[in-house]
Backbone as a chain_set.jsonl record, in Angstrom:
{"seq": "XXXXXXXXXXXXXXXXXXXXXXXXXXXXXXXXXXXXXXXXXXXXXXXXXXXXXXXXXXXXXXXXXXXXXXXXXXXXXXXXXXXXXXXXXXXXXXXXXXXXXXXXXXXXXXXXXXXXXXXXXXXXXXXXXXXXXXXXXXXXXXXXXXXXXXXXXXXXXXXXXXXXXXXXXXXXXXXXXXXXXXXXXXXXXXXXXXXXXXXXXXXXXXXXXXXXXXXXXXXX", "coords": {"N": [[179.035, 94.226, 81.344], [176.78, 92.863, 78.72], [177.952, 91.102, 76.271], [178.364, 91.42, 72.224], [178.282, 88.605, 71.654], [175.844, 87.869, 73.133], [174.064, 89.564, 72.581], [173.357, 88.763, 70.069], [172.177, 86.033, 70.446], [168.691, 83.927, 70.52], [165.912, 85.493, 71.786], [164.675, 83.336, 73.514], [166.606, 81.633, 74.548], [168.368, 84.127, 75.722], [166.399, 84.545, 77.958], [165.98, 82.017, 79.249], [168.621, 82.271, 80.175], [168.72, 84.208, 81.677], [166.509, 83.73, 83.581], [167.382, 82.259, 85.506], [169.535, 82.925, 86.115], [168.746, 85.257, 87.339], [166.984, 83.857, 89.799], [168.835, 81.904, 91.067], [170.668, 84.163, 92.213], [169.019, 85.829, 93.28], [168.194, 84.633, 95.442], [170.559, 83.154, 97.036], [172.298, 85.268, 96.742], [174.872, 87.703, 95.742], [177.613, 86.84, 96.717], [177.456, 83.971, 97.221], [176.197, 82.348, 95.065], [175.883, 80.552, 92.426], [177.672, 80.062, 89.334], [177.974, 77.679, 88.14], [175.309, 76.411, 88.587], [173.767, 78.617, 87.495], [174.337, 77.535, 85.21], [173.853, 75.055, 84.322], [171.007, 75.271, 85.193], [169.87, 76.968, 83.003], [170.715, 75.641, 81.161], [172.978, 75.889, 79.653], [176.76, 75.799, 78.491], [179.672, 76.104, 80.736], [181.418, 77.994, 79.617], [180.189, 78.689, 77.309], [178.66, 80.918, 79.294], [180.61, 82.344, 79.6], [181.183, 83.781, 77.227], [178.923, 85.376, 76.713], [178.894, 87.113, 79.069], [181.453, 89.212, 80.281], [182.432, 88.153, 82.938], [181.469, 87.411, 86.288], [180.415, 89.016, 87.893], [179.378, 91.448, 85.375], [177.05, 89.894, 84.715], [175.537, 89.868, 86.959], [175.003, 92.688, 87.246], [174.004, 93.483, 84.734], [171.446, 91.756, 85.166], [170.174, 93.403, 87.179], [170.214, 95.835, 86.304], [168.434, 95.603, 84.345], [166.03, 94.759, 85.281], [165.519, 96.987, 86.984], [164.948, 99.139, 85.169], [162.273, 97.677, 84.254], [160.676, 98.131, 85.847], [160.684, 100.689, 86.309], [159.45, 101.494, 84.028], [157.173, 100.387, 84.523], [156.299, 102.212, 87.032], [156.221, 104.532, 85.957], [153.919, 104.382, 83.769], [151.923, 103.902, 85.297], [151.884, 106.522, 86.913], [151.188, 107.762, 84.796], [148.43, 108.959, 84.487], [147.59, 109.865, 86.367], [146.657, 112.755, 88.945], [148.395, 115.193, 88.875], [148.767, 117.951, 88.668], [146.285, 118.929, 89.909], [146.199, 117.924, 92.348], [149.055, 117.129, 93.83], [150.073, 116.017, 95.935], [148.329, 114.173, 96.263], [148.973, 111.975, 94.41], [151.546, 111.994, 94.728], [151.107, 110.037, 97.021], [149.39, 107.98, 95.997], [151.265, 106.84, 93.764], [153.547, 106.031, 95.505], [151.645, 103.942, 96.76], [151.149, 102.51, 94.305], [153.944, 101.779, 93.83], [154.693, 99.749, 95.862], [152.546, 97.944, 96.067], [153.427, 97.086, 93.764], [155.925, 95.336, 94.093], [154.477, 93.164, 95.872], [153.36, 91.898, 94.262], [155.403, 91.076, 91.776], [157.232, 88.978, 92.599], [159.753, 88.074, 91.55], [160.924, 90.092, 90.965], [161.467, 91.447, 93.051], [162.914, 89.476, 94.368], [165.272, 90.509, 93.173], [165.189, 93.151, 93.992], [166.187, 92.879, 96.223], [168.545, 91.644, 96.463], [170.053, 93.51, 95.132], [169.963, 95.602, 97.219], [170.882, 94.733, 99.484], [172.935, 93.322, 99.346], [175.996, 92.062, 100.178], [178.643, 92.353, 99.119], [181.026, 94.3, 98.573], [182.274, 95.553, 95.737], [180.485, 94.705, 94.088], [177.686, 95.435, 95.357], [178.478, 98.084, 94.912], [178.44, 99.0, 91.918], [175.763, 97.872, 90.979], [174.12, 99.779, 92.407], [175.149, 101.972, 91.042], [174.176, 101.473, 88.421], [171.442, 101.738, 89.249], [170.615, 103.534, 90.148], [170.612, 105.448, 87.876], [167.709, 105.41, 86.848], [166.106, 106.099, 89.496], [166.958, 108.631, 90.048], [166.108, 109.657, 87.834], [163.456, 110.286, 87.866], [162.567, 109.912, 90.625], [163.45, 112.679, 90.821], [162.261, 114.19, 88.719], [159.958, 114.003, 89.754], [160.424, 115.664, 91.78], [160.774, 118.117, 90.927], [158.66, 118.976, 89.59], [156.69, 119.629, 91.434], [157.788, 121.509, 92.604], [157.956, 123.053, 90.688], [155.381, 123.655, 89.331], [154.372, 124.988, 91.835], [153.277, 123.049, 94.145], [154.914, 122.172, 95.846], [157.553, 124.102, 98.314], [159.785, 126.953, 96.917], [162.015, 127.137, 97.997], [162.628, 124.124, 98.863], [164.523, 122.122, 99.861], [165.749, 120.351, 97.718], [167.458, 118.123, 97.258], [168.437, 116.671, 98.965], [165.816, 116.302, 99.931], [165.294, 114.477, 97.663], [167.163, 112.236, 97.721], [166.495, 111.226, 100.243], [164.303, 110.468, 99.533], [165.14, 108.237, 97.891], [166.558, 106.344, 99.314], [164.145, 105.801, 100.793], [162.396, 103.796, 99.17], [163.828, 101.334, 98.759], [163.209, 100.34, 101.775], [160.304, 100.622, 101.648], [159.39, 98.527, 100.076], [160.581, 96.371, 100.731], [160.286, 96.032, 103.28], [157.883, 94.495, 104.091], [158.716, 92.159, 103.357], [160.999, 91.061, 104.21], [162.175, 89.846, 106.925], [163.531, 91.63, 109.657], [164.137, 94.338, 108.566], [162.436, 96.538, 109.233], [161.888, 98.082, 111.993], [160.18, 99.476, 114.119], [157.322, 99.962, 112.434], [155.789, 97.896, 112.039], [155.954, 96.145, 109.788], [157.126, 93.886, 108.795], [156.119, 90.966, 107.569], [153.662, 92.348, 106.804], [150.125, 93.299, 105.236], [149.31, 94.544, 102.012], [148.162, 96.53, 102.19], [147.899, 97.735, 104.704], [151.259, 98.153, 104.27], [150.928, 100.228, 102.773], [150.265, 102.236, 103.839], [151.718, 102.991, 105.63], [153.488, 103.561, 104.267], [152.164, 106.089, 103.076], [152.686, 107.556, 105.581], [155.674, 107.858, 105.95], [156.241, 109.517, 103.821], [155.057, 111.601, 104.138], [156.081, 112.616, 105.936], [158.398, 113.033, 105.165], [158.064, 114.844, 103.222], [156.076, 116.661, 103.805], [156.721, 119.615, 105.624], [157.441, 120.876, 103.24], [155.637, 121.285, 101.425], [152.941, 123.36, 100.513], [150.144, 125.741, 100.332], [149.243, 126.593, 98.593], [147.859, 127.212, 95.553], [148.234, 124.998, 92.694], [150.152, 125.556, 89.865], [150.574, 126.056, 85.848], [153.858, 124.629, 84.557]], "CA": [[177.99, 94.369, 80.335], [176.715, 91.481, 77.893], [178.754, 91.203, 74.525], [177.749, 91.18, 71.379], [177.032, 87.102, 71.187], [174.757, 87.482, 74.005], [172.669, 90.212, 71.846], [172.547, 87.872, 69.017], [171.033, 85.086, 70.875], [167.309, 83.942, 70.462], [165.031, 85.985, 73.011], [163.916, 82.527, 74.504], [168.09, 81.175, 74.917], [168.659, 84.687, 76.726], [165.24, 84.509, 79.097], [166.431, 81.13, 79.992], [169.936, 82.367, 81.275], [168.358, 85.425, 82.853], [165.58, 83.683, 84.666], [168.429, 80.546, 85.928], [170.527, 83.891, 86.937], [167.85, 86.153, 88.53], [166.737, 82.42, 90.625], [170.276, 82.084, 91.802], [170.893, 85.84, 92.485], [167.839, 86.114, 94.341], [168.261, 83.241, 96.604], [171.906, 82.989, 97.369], [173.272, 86.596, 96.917], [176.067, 87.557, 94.526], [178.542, 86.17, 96.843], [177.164, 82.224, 97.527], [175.667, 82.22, 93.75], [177.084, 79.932, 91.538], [177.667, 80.082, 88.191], [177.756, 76.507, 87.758], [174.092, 76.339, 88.737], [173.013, 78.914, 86.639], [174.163, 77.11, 83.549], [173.062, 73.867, 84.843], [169.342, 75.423, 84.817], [169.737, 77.178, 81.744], [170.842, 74.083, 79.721], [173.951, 76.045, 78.587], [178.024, 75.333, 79.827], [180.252, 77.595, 81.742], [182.478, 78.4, 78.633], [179.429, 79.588, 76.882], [178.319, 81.731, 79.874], [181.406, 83.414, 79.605], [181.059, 84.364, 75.933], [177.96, 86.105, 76.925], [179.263, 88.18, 80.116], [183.127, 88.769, 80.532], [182.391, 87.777, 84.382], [179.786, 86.845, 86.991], [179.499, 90.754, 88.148], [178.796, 91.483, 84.384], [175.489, 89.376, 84.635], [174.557, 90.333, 87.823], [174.449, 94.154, 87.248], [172.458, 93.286, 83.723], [169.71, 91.566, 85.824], [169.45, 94.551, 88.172], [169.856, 96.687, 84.948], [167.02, 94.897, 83.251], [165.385, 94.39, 86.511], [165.436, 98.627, 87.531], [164.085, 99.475, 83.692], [161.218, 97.246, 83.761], [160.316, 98.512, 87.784], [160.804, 101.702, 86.1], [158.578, 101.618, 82.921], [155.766, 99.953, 85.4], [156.018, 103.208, 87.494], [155.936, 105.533, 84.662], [152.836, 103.74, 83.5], [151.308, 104.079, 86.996], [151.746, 107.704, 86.925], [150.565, 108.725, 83.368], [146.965, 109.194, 84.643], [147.62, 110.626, 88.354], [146.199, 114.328, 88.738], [149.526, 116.133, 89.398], [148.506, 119.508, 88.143], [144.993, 119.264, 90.643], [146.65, 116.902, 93.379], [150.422, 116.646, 93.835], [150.535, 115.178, 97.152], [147.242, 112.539, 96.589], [149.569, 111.572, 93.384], [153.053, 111.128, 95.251], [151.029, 108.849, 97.157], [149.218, 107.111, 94.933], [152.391, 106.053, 93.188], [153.755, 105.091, 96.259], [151.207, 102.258, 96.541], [151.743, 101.328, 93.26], [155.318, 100.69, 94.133], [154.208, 98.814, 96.748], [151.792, 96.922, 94.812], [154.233, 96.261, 92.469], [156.514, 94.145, 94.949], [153.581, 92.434, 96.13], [152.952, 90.85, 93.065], [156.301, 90.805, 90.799], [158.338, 88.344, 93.33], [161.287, 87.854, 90.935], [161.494, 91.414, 90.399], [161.516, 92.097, 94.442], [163.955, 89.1, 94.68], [166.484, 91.125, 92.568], [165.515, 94.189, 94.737], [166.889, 92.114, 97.685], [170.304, 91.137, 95.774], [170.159, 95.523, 94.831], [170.018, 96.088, 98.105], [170.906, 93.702, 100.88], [174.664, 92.605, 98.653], [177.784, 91.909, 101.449], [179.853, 92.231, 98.412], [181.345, 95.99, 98.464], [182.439, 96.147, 94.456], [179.289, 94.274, 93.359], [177.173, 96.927, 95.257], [178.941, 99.51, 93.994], [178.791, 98.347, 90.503], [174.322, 97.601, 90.79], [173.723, 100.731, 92.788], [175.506, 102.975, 89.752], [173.426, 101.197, 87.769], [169.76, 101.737, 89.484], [170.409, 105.19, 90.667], [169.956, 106.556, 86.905], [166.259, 105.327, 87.288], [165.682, 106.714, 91.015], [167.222, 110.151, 90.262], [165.498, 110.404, 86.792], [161.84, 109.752, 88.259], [162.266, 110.977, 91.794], [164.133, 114.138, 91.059], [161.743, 114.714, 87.708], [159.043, 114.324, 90.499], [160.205, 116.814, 93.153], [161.277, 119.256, 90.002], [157.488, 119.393, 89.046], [156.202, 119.871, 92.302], [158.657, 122.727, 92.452], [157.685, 124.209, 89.615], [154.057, 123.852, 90.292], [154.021, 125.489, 93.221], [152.746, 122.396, 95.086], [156.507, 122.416, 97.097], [157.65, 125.636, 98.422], [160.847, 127.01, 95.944], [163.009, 126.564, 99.013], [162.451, 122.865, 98.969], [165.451, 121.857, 99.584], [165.924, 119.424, 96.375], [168.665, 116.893, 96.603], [168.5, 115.805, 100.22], [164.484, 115.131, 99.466], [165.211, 113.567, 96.544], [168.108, 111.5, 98.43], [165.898, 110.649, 101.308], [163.051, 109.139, 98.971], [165.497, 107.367, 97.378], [166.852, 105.645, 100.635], [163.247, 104.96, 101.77], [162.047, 103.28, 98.303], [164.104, 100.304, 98.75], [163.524, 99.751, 103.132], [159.219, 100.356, 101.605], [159.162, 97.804, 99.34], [161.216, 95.135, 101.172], [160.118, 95.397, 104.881], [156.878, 93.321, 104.327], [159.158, 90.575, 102.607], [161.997, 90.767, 104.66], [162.705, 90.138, 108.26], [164.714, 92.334, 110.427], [164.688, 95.614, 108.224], [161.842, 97.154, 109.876], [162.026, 97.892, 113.666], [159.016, 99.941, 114.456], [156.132, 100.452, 111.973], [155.268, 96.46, 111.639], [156.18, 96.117, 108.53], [157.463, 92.632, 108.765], [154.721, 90.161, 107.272], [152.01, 93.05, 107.006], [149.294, 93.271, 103.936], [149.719, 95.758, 101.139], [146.801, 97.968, 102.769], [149.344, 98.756, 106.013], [152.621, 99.059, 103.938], [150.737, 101.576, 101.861], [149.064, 103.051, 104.714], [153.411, 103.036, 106.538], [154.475, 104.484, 102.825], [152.307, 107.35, 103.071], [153.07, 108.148, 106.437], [156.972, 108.438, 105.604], [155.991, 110.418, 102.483], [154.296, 112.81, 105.12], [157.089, 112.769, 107.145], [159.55, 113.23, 104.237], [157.46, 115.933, 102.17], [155.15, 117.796, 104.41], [157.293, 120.595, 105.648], [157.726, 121.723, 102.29], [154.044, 121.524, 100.691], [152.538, 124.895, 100.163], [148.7, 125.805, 100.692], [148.967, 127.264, 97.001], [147.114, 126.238, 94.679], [149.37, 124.495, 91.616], [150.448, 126.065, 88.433], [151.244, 124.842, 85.194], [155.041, 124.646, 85.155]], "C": [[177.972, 93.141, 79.426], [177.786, 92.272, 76.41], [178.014, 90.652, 73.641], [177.085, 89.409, 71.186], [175.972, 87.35, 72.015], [173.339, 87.736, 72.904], [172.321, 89.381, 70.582], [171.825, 86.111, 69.13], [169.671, 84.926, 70.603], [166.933, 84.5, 72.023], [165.39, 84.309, 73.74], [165.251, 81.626, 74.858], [168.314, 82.224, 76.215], [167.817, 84.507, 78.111], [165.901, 83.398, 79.736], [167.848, 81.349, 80.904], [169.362, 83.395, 82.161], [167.314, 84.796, 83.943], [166.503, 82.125, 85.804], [169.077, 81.775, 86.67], [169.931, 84.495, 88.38], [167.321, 85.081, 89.776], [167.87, 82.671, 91.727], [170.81, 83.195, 92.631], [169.869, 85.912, 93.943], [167.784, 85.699, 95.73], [169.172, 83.415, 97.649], [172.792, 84.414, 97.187], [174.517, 86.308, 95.978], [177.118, 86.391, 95.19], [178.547, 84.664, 96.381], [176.698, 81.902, 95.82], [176.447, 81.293, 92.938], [176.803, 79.993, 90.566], [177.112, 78.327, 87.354], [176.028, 75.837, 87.484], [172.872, 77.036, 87.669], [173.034, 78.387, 85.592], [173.894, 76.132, 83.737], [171.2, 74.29, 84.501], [169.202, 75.79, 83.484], [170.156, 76.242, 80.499], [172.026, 74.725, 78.871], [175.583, 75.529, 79.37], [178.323, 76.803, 79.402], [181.014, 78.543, 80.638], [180.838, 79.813, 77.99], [178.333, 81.007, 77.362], [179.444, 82.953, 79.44], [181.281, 83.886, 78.401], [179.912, 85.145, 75.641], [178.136, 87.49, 78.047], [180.58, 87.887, 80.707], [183.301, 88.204, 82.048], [181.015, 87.766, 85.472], [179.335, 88.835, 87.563], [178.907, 91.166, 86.643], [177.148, 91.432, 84.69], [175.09, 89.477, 85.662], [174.246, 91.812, 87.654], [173.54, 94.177, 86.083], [171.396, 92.95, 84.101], [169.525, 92.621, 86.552], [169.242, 95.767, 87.803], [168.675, 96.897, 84.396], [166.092, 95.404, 84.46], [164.632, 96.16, 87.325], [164.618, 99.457, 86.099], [162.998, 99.008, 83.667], [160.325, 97.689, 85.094], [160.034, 100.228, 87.114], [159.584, 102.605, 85.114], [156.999, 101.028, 83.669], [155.237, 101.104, 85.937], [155.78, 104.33, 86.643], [154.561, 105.475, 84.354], [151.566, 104.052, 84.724], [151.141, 105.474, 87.193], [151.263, 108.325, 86.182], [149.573, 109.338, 83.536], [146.893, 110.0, 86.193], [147.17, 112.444, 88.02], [147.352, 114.888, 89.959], [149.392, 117.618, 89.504], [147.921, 120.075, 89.871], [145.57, 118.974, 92.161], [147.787, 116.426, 93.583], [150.686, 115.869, 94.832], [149.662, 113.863, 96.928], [148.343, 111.905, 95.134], [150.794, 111.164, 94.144], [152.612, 109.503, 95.896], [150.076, 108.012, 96.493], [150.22, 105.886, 93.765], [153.152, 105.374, 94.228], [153.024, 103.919, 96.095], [151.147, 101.984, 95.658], [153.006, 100.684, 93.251], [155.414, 99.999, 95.416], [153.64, 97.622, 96.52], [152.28, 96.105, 94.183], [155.241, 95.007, 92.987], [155.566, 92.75, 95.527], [153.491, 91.272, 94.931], [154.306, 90.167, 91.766], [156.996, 90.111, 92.132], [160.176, 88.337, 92.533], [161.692, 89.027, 91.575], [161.571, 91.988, 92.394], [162.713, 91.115, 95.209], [165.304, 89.907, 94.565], [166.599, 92.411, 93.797], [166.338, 93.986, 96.125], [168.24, 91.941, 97.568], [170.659, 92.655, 95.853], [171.308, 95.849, 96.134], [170.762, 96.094, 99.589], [172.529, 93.335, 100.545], [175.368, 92.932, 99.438], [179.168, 92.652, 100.572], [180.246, 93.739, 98.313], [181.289, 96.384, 96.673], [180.963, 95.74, 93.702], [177.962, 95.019, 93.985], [177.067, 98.142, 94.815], [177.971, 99.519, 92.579], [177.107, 98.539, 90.435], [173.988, 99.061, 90.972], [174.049, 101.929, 92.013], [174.72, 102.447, 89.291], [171.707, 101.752, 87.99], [170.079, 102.997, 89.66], [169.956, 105.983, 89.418], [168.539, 106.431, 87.3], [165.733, 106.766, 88.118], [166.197, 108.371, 90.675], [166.674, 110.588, 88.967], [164.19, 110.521, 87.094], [161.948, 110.372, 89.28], [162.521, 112.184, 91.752], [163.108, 114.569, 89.752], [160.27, 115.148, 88.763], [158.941, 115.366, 91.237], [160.462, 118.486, 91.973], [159.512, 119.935, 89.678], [156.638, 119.637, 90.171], [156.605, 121.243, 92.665], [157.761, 123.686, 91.871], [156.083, 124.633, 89.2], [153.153, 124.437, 91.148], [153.235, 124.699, 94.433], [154.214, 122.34, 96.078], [157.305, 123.565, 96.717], [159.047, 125.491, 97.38], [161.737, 126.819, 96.85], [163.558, 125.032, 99.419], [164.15, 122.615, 98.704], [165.963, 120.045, 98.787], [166.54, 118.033, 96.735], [168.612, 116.148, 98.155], [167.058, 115.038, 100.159], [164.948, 114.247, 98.731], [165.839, 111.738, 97.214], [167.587, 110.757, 99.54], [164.81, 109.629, 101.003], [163.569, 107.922, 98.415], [165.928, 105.83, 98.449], [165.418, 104.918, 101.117], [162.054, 104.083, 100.984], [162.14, 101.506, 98.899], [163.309, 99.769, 100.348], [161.43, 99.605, 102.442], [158.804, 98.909, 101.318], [159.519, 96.43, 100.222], [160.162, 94.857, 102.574], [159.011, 94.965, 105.44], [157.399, 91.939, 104.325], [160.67, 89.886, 103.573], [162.162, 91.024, 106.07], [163.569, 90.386, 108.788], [164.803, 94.224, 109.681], [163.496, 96.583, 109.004], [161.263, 97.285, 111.592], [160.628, 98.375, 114.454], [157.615, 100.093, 113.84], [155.046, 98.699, 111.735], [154.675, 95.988, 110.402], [156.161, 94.634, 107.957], [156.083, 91.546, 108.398], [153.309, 90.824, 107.266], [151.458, 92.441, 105.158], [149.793, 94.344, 103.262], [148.922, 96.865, 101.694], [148.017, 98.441, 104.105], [150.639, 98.938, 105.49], [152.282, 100.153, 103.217], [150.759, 102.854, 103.138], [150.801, 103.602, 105.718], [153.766, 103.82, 105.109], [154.019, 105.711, 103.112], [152.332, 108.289, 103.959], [154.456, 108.244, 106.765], [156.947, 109.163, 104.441], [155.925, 112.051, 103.341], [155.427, 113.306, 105.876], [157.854, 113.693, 106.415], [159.22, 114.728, 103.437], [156.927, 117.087, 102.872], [155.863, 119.302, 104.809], [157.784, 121.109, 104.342], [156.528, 121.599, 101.123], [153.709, 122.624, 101.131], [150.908, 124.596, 100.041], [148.501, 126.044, 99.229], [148.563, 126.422, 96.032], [147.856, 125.89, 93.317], [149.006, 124.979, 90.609], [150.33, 125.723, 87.413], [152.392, 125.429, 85.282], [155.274, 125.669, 83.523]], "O": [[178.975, 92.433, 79.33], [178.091, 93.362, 75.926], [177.212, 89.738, 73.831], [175.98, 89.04, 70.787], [174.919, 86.958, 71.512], [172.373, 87.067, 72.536], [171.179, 89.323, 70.127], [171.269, 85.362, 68.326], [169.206, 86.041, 70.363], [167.427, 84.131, 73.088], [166.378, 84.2, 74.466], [164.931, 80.7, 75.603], [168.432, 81.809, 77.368], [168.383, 84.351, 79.193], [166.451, 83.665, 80.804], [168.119, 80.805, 81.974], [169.581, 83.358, 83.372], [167.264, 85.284, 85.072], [166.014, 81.318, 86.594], [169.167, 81.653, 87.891], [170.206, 84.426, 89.578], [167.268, 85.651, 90.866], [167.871, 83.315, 92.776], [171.367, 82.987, 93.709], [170.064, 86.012, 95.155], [167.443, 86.254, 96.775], [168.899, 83.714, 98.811], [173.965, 84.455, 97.557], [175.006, 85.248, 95.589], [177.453, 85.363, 94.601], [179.279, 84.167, 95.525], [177.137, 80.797, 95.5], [177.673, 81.384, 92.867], [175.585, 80.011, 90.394], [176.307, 78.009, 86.479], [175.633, 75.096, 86.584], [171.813, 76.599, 87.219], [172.075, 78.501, 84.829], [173.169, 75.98, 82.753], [170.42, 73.693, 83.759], [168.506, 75.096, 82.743], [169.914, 76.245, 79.292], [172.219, 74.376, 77.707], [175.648, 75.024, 80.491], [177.963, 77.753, 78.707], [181.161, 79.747, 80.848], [180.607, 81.011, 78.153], [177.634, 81.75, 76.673], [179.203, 84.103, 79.074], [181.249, 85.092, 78.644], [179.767, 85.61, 74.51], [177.63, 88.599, 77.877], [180.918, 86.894, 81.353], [184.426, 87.785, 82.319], [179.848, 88.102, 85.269], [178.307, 89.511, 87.54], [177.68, 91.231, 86.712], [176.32, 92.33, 84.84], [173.904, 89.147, 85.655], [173.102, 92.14, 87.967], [172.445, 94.731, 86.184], [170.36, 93.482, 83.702], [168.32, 92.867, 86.592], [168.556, 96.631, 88.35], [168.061, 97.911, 84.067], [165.502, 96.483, 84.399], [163.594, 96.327, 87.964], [163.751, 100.316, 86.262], [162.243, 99.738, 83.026], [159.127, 97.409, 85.067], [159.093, 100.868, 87.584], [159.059, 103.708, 85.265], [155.892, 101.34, 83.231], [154.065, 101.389, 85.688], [154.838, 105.052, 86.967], [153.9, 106.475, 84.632], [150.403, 104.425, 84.568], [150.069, 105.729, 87.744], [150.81, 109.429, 86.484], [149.468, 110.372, 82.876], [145.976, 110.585, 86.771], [147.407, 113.098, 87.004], [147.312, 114.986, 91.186], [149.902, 118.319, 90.379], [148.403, 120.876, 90.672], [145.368, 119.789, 93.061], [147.823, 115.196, 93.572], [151.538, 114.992, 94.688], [150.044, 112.741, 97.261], [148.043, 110.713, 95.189], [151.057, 109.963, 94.187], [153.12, 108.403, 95.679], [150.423, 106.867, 96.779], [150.012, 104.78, 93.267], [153.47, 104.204, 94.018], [153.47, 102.959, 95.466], [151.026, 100.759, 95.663], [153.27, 99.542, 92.874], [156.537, 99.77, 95.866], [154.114, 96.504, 96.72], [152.0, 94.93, 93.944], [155.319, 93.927, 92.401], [155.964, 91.585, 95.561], [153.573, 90.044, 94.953], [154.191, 89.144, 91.091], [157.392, 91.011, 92.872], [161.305, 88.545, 92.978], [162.531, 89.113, 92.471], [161.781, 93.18, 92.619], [163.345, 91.484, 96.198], [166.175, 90.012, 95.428], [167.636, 92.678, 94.404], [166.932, 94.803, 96.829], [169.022, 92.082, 98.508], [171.544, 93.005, 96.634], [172.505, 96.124, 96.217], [171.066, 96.959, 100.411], [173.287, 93.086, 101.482], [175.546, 94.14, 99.595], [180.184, 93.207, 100.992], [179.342, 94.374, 97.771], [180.524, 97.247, 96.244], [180.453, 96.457, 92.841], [177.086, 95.249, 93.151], [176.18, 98.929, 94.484], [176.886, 100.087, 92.457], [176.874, 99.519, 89.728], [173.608, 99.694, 89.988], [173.357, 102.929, 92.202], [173.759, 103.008, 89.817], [170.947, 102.078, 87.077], [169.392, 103.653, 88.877], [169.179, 106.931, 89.524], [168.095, 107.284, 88.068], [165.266, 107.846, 87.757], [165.571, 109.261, 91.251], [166.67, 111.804, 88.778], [163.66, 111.101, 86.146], [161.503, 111.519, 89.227], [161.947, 112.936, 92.539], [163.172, 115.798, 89.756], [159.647, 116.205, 88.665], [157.908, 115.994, 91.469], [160.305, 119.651, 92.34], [159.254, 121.134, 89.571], [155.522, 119.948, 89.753], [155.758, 122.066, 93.012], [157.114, 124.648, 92.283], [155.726, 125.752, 88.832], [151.929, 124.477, 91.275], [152.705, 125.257, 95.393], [154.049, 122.608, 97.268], [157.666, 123.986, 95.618], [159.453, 124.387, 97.018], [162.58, 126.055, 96.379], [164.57, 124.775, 100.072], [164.808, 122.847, 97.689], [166.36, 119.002, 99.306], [166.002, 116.967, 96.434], [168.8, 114.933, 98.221], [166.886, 113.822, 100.255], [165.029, 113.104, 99.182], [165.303, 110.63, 97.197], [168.134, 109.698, 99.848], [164.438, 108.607, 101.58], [162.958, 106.855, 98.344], [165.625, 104.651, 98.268], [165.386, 103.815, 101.662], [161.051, 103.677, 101.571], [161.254, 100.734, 99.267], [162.729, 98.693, 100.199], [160.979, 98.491, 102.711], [158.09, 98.219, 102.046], [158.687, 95.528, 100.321], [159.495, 93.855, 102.829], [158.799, 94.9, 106.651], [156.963, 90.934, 104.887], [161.165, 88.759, 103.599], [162.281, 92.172, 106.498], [164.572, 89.679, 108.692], [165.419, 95.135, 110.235], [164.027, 97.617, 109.41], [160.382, 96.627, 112.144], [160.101, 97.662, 115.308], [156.699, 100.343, 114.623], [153.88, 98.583, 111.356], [153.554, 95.618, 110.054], [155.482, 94.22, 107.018], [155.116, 91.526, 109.16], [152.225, 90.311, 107.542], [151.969, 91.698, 104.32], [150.635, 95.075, 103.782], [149.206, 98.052, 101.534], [148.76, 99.421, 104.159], [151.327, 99.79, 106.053], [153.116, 101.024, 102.971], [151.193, 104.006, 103.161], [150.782, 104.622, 106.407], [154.46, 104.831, 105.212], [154.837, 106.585, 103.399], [152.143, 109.481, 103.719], [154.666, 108.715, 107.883], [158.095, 109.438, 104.091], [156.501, 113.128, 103.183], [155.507, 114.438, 106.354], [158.041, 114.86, 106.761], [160.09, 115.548, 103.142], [157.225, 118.256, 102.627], [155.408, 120.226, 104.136], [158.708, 121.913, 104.462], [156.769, 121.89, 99.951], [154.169, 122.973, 102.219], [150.449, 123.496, 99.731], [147.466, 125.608, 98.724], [148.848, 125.254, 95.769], [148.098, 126.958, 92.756], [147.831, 124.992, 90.245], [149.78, 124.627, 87.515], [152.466, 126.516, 85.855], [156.37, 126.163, 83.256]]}, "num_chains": 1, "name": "protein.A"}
């Protein structure tokens, strides 16, 4: 975690180490990453990195910290207006292609998802993936709770393995336009946003359908 000097930095001192970090990160993966580089871009030295984050995992789980909050508050935003009540399923996917969307266009922020996701390093996985999971299980599981309670997904829905399965197929959506090799069958690899949507909400279907209900939705 950052220490207190970091937080009393000027905004436009920290941006500069975070966007020299998230660069580096992105690129080169925790392992190959160098520190040296990042403070080289950011115009600060190595001493004074360290007086900001007791170690290089530190500042990589803060960018994927930062990085999962602001991915997070986008999707939130994206959903405020969706007709959940009327339309629970045209709403799951609807937000799908906004988090689709959203990779499309935020590159940094889909670099980091690549570092998230893709990391060799066992403790520095660990370490990110505690970190993003509050997100993913406060948003996906608030999602399948209100569908629940709704009556748009039957009460049997069995909860935690959905939840667990959307979470798993968030990250492979988002990436497997940008990244070659993670997608084997749906031709994912270098598509447009109109066919990864059009591949999102046919694993949505996959993922959800056996437990959507003909009934018409509640309030909760």
């Amino acid at each position: 975690m950052p220490t207190p000097t970091w937080e009393r930095l000027p905004e436009a001192k920290r941006d500069a180490v975070r966007r020299a970090a998230e660069e580096e990160f992105g690129v080169r993966g925790y392992n190959a990453a160098s520190l040296n580089t990042i403070c080289r871009e950011a115009g600060i030295s190595k001493g004074s990195l360290f007086q900001y984050f007791p170690d290089k995992s530190d500042l990589f789980v803060h960018l994927i910290a930062r990085a999962s909050h602001d991915i997070r508050v986008a999707m939130e935003a994206a959903s405020v207006d969706l007709p959940w009540m009327t339309d629970y399923i045209g709403s799951v996917n609807l937000l799908m292609d906004a988090w689709i969307d959203y990779f499309y266009d935020q590159p940094r922020h889909r670099q980091m998802l690549v570092s998230a996701n893709l990391e060799h390093n066992p403790s520095a996985l660990a370490a990110v993936r505690e970190a993003v999971y509050v997100d993913y299980l406060e948003v996906i599981g608030g999602m399948i709770d209100l569908g629940i309670a709704i009556g748009a997904l039957r009460k049997d829905t069995d909860r935690d393995a959905l939840v667990a399965a959307i979470i798993m197929l968030l990250p492979h959506i988002a990436l497997g336009p940008h990244v070659r090799g993670l997608d084997p069958l749906l031709g994912l690899a270098g598509s447009d946003r109109t066919h990864a949507m059009s591949v999102g909400r046919r694993l949505i279907q996959v993922l959800m359908g056996q437990y959507v209900t003909q009934s018409v939705p509640k309030e909760p």
